[in-house]
VOGU-3710 file (C-alpha; in Angstrom, 3 decimals, decimal comma):
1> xxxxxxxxxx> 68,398/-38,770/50,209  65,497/-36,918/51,600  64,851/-34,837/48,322  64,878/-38,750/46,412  62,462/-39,653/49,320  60,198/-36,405/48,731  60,551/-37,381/45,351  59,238/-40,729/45,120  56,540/-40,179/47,584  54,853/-37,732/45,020
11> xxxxxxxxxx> 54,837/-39,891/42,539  53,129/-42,640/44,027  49,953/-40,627/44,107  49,344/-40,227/40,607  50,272/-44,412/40,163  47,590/-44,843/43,029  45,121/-43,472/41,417  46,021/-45,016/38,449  45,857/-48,724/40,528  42,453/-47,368/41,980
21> xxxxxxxxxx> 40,979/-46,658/38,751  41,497/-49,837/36,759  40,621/-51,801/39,971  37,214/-50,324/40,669  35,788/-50,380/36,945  37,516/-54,799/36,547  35,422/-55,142/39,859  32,088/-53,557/38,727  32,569/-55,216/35,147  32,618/-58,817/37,387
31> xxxxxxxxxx> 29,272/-60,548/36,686  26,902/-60,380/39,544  25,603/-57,377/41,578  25,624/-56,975/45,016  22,055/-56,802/44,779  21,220/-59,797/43,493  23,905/-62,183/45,407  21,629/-60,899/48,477  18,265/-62,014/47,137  19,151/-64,672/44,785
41> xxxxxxxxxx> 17,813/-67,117/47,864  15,044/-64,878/47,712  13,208/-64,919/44,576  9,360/-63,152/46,663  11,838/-59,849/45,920  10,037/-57,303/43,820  11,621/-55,222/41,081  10,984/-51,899/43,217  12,907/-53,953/46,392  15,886/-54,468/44,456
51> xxxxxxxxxx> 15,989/-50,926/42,652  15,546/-49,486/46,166  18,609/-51,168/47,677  20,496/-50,438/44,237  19,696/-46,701/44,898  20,806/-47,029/48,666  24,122/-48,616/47,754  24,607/-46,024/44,936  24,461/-48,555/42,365  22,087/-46,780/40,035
61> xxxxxxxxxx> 24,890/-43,856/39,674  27,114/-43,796/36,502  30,185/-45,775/37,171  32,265/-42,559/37,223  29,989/-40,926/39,406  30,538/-43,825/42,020  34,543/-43,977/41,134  34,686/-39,618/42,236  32,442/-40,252/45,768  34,672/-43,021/46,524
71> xxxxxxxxxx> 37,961/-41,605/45,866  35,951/-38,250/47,793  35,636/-40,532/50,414  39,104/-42,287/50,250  40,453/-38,654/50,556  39,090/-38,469/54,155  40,268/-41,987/55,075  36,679/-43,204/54,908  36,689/-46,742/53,032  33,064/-46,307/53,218
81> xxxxxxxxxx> 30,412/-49,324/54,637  30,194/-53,055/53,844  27,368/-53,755/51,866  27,022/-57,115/54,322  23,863/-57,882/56,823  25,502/-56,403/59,539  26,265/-52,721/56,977  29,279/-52,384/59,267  32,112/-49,679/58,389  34,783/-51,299/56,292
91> xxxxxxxxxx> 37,935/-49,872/58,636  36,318/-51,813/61,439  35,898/-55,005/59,627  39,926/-54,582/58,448  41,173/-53,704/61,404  39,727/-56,688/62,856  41,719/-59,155/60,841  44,813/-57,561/60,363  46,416/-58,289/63,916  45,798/-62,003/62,852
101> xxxxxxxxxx> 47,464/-61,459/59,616  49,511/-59,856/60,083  51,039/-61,588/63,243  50,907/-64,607/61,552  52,761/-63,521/58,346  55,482/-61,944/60,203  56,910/-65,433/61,748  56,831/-67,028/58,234  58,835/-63,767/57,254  61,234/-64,313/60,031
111> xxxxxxxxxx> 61,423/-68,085/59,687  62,131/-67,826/55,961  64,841/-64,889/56,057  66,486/-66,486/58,917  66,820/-69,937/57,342  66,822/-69,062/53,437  70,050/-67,091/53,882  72,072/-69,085/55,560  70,744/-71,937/53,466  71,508/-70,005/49,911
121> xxxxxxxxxx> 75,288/-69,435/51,560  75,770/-72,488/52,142  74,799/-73,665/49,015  76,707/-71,446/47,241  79,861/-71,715/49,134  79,461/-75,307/48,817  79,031/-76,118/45,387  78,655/-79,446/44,227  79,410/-80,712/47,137  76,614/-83,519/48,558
131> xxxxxxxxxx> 75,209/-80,121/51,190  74,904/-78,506/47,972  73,200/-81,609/46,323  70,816/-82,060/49,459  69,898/-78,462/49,726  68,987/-78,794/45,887  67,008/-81,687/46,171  64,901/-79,677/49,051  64,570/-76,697/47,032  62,790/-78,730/44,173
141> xxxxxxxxxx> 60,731/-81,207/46,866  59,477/-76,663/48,074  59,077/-76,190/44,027  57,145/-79,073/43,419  54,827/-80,450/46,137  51,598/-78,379/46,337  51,362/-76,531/49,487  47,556/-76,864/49,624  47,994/-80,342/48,902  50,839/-80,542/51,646
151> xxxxxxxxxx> 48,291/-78,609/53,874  45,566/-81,449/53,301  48,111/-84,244/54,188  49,560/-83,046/57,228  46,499/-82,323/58,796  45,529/-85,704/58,146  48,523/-86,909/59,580  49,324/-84,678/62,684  45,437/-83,957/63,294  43,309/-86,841/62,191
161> xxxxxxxxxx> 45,171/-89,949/62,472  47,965/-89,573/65,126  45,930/-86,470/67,060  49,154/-84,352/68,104  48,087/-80,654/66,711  44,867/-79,286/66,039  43,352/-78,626/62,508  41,814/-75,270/62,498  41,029/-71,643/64,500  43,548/-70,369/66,647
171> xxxxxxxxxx> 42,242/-71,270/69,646  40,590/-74,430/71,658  37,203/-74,201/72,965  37,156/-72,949/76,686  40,339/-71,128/75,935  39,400/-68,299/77,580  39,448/-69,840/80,692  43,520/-71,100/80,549  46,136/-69,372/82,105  48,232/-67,392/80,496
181> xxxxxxxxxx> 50,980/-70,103/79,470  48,261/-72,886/78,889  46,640/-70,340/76,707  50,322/-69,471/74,558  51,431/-73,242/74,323  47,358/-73,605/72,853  48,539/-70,660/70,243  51,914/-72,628/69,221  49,947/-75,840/68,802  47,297/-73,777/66,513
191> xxxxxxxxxx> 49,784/-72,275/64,386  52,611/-74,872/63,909  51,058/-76,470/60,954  49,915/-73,631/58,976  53,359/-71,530/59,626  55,154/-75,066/58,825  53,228/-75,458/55,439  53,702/-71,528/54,260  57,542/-71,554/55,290  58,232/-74,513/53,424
201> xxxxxxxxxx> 56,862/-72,932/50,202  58,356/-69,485/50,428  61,694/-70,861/51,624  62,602/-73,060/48,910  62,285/-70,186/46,756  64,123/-68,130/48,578  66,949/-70,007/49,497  67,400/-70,973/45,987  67,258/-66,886/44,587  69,529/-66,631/47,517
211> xxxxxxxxxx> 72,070/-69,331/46,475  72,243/-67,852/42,468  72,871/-64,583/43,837  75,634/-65,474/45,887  77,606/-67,488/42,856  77,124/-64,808/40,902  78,961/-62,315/43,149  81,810/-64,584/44,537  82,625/-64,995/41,104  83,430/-61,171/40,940
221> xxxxxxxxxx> 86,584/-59,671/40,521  86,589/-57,457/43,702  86,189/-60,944/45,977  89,033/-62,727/44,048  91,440/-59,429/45,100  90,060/-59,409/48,786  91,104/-63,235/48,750  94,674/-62,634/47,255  95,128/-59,593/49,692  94,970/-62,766/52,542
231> xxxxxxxxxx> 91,739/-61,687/54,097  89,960/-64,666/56,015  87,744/-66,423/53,727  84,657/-65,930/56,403  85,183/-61,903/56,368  85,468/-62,822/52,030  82,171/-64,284/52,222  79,773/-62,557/54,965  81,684/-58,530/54,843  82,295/-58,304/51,071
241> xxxxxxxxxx> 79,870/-60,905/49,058  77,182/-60,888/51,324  75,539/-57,360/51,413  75,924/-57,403/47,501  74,267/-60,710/47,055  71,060/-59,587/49,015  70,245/-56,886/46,810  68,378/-58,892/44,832  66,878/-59,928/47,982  65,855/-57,428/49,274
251> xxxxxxxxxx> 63,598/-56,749/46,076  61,674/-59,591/47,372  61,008/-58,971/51,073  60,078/-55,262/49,736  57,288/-57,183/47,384  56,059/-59,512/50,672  55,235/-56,313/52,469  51,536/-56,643/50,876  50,997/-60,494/51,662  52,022/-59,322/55,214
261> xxxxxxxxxx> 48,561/-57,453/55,299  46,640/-59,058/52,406  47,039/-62,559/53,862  46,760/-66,102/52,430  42,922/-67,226/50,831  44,448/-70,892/50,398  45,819/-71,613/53,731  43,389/-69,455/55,773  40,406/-70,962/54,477  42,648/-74,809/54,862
271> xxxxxxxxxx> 43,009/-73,755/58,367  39,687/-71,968/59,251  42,107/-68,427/60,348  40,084/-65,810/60,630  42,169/-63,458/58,786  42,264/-60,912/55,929  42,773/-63,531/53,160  38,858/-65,264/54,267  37,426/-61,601/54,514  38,639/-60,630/50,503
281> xxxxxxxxxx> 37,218/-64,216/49,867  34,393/-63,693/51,650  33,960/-60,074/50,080  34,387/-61,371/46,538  32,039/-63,661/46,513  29,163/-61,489/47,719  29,971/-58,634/45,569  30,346/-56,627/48,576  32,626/-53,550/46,660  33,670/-51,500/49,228
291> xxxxxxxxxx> 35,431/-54,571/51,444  36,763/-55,375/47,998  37,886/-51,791/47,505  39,082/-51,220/50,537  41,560/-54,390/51,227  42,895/-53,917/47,817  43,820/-50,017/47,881  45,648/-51,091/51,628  47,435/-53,730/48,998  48,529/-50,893/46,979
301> xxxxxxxxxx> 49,585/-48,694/49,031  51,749/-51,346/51,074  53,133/-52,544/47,455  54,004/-49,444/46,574  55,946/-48,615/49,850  57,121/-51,940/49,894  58,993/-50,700/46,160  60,564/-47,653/48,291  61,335/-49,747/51,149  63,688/-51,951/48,812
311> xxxxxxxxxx> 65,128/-48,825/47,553  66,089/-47,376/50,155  67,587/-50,432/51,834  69,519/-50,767/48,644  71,133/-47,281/49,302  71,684/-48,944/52,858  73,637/-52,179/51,696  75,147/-50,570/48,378  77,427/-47,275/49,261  77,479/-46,487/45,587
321> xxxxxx> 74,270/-46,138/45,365  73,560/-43,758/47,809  76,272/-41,298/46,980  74,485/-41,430/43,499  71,214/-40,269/44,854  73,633/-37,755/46,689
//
């Protein structure tokens, strides 16, 4: 196991700088400079102005010149400065956001893996039965309805018309001032409706992935001998078909590793969260490379983990698969 671990490690160096590569030269090949988004409100701006910024941002370098300084620069952890007003370092501006993110991320994760499972079981052990039927028609009302658009409509609802929850931030004005359990129960309120909205979506999905998995495997021949050997039909189920049906599973919530960092543009921006989806927004739009660059190699690097994660939590829930690597 820890030579396959050794293993894979080194070869996700060579794919980073692969990822790295092909995302700096798409984002320089974007129209617009950083440059001119900065003085396009400006248009007194002499020629020499704007070459003189382009020379202190190191625009006026060959492309590959700028690709080796910043990968010289990666190499010592330094994701370099924003190119922003305030020309802060781009670590601080990250690290900022990711507590947000990331906290907020991690209860849809928990919400959805604690409901979707139990929900796909269900399902499956229940087929065509009207719990199977109502968990279908669910699945398809998460499939189909628009989460922005559900977004929209329940802040209209729950904010606007009937008042109950607030609409955006994470915090009331004057919060600062509550005590400590005023100042939680003002957190809950903040974050029911975006965690509500993001659930819904991801669990439908999941419960559904969940549910084909586990007819799949029940169908096996291994589960129909543990069944004629007289084993209890719940041991059948959650000891035998269980840890083979989230395999597939487990593929996914080793791909959601990166959205628990990289965050949500749509529902951050819906719901005025200052998080790490609003900064890459925020950083795309003014050209600002290095924020750019520096959320997206984070994304990498947590996909690319998140790949190994899976893998090794297959070896985990599959036996046969570890004495393999063995």
């Amino acid at each position: 196991m820890l030579y396959y671990l050794l293993k894979r490690l080194l070869m996700m160096i060579p794919l980073l700088l692969g990822i790295t590569l092909i995302t700096f030269v798409v984002i320089h090949l974007a129209p617009g400079e950083p440059v001119e988004m900065q003085v396009a409100m400006n248009p007194k701006v002499s020629a020499e102005a704007r070459q003189r910024l382009r020379e202190h941002y190191g625009l006026d370098k060959p492309l590959n010149v700028q690709y080796v300084k910043w990968v010289a620069r990666l190499a010592r952890l330094d994701f370099g400065r924003s190119f922003a007003s305030d020309n802060r370092p781009v670590l601080d501006k990250i690290k900022e956001r990711v507590p947000i993110t990331l906290a907020l991320n991690l209860i849809v994760l928990v919400i959805e893996v604690g409901l979707a499972i139990p929900i796909g079981v269900l399902a499956a052990t229940h087929r065509n039965t009207p719990l199977d039927k109502g968990i279908t028609v669910f699945v398809f009302l998460g499939f189909a309805v628009p989460t922005f658009w559900l977004a929209l409509l329940l802040i209209y609802l729950f904010g606007v018309q009937l008042g109950w929850l607030p609409v955006s931030g994470l915090h009331s004005l004057g919060s600062d001032g509550f005590s400590r359990i005023r100042w939680f129960w003002d957190l809950v309120k903040h974050l029911l409706l975006p965690v509500s909205v993001m659930a819904f979506g991801a669990l439908a999905g999941m419960s559904r992935y969940m549910r084909s998995n586990m007819l799949e495997v029940i169908r096996q021949d291994y589960i129909t001998t543990a069944r004629a050997k007289g084993l209890p039909e719940r041991t059948v189920i959650y000891r035998h078909a269980l840890r083979n049906a989230l395999l597939p599973v487990i593929t996914l919530l080793g791909f959601s590793l990166p959205g628990l960092i990289g965050g949500s543009v749509i529902f951050e921006t819906i719901f005025g969260i200052p998080g790490m989806g609003q900064l890459f927004y925020a950083g795309v739009m003014a050209r600002d490379y290095p924020l750019v660059m520096g959320i997206l190699i984070i994304g990498a690097v947590l996909t690319l983990l998140g790949n190994l994660l899976a893998d090794l939590c297959y070896a985990v829930a599959d036996p046969r698969i570890r004495h393999g690597q063995s």
